[in-house]
C-alpha positions as CSV (number, residue, x, y, z in Angstrom):
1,X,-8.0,6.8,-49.4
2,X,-8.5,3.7,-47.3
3,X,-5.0,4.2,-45.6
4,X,-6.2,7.8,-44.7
5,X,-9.6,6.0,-42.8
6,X,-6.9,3.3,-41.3
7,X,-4.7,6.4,-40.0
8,X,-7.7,8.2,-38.4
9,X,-9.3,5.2,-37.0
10,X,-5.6,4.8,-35.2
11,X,-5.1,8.1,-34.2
12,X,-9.1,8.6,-32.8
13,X,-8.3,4.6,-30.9
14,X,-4.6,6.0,-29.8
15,X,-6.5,9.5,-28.2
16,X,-9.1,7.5,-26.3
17,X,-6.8,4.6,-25.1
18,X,-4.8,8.0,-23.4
19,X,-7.8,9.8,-22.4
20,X,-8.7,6.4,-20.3
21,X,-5.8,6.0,-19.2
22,X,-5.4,9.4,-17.8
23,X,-9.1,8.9,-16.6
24,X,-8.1,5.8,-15.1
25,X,-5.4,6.9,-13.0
26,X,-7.6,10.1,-11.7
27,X,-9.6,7.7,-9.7
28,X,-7.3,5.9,-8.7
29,X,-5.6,8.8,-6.8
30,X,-9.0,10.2,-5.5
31,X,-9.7,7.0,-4.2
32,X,-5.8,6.8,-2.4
33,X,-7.2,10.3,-0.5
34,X,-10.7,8.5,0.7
35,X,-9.4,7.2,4.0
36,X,-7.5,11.3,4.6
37,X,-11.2,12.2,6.0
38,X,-12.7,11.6,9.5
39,X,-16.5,12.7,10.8
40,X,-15.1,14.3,14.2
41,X,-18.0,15.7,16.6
42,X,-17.6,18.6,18.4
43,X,-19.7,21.5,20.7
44,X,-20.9,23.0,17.2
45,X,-21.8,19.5,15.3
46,X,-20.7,16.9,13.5
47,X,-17.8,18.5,11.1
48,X,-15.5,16.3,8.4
49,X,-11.6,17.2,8.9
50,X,-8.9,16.0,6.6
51,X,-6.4,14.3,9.3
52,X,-2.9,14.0,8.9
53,X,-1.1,11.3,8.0
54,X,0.0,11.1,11.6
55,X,-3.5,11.7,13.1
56,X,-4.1,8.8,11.0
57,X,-1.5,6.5,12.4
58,X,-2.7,7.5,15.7
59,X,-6.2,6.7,15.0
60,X,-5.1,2.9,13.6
61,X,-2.8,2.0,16.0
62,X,-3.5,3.8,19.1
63,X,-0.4,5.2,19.5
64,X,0.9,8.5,20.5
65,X,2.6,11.6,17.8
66,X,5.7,10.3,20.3
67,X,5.8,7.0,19.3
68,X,5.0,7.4,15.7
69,X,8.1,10.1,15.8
70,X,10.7,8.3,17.9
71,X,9.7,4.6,16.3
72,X,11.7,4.1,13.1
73,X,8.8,1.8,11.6
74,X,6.2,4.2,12.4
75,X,8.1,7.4,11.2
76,X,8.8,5.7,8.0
77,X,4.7,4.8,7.4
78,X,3.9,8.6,8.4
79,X,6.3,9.7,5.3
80,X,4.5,7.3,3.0
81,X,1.5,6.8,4.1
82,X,-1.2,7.8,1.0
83,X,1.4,7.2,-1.8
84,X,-0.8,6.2,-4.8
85,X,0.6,3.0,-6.2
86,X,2.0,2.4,-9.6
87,X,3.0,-1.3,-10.9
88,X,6.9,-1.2,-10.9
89,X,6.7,2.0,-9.2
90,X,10.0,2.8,-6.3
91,X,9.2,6.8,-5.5
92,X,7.1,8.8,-3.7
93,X,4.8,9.7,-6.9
94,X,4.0,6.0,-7.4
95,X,5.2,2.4,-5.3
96,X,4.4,-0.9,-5.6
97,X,3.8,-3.5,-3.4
98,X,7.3,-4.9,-3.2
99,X,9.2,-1.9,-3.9
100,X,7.5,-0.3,-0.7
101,X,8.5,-3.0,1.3
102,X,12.2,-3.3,0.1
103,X,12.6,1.0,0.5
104,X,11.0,0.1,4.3
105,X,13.3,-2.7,4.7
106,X,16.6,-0.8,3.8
107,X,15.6,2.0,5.8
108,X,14.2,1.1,8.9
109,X,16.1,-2.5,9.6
110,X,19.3,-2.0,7.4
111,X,18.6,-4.7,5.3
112,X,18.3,-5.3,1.4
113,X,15.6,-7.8,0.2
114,X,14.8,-8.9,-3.0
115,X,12.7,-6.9,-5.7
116,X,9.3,-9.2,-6.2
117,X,7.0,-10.2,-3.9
118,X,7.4,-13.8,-4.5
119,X,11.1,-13.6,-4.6
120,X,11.4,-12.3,-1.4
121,X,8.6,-14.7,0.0
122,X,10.9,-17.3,-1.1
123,X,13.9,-15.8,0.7
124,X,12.0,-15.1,4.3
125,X,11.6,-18.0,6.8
126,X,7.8,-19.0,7.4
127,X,6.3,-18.6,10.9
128,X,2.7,-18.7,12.4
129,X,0.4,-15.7,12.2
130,X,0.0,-16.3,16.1
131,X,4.5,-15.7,16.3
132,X,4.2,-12.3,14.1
133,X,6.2,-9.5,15.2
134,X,6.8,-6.3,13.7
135,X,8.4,-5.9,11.3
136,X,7.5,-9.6,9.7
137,X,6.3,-9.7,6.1
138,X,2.8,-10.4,5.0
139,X,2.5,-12.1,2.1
140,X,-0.9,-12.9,0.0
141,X,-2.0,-14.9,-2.9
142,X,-4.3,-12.5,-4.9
143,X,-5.9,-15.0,-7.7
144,X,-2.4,-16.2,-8.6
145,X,-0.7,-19.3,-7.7
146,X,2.1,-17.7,-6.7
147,X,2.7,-14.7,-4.2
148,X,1.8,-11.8,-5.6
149,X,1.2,-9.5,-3.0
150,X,3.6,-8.3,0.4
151,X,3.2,-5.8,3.2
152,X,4.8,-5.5,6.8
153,X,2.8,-6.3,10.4
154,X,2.9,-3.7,12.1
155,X,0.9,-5.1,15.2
156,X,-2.1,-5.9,16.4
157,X,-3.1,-8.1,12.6
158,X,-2.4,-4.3,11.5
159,X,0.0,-4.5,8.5
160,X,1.2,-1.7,5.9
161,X,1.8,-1.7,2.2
162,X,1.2,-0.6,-0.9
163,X,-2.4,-1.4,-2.3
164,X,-3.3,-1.2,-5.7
165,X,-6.5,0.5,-5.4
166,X,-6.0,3.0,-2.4
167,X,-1.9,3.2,-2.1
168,X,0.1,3.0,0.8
169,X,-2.1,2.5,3.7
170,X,-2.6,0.4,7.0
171,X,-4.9,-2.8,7.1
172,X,-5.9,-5.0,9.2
173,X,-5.7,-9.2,8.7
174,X,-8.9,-9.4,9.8
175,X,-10.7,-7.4,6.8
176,X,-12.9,-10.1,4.9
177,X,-10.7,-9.2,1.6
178,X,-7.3,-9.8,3.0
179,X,-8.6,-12.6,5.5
180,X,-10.2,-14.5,1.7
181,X,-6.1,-14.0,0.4
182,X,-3.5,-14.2,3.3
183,X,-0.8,-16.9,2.5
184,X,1.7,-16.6,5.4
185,X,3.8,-14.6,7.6
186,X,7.7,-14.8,7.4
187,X,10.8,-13.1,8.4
188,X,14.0,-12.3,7.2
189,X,17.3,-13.1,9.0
């Protein structure tokens, strides 16, 4: 009899741990769609539209549909952009940090980087934030001693990667949170 209560108990603690999870990984994609909507005004009133990634872009970096279809780095954030994230993740239904940054690096410079953040922080040369360039790597220190977090300048202290809270996105250095755990900027050769 007490093996039966054990074996409920476990089942009933199994069901919820799923149901959170599950839960859990709802918000997490409703919050990676938060930054898809704009308050536009027009003739009729303020109106909220769902912009495209692109619109999006366009809107961050002030540049053209043109530019953001002709500029390899740009084309290849418009196909990700608003991927949720997923520790360990490497496809479109779930990226990591790392991984996002290695796929970016293969595709748009032709070049294979290490796997981990702090991996390839160790295999980049250092620079000065003031010397960044696109393409450079971001790296942070996210209460760890080590590098735990990557993303790519784009310009402008505007960098993309793969957050953990909102997926693949564009930033900006100068946000209090990333400003509190920027490490350094390096590059690869």
């Amino acid at each position: 009899m007490i093996r039966l209560n054990y074996r409920l108990i476990y089942c009933f603690a199994l069901f919820f741990f799923m149901f959170a999870c599950k839960h859990h990984q709802k918000e997490i994609k409703s919050k990676s769609k938060k930054d898809l909507t704009l308050k536009k005004s027009d003739n009729n009133g303020d109106k909220t539209k769902k912009l495209s990634n692109s619109e999006l872009i366009q809107e961050k970096l002030n540049v053209s549909e043109r530019e953001i279809r002709n500029n390899p780095l740009y084309s290849f954030i418009n196909e990700w952009y608003g991927v949720p994230y997923k520790y360990g993740g490497c496809l479109k239904n779930g990226v990591d940090c790392s991984c996002f940054t290695d796929l970016l690096f293969e595709k748009v410079y032709n070049k294979k980087i290490a796997r981990v953040a702090n991996d390839i922080y160790i295999q980049s040369v250092k620079s000065e934030i003031k010397e960044a360039k696109s393409g450079d790597l971001v790296f942070f220190k996210i209460n760890s001693k080590t590098v735990s977090h990557i993303g790519v300048y784009i310009k402008d202290d505007f960098f993309v990667h793969a957050s953990s809270s909102r997926g693949v996105m564009i930033s900006n250095l100068g946000e209090a949170y990333y400003k509190e755990y920027f490490f350094c900027i390096g590059k690869i050769k």
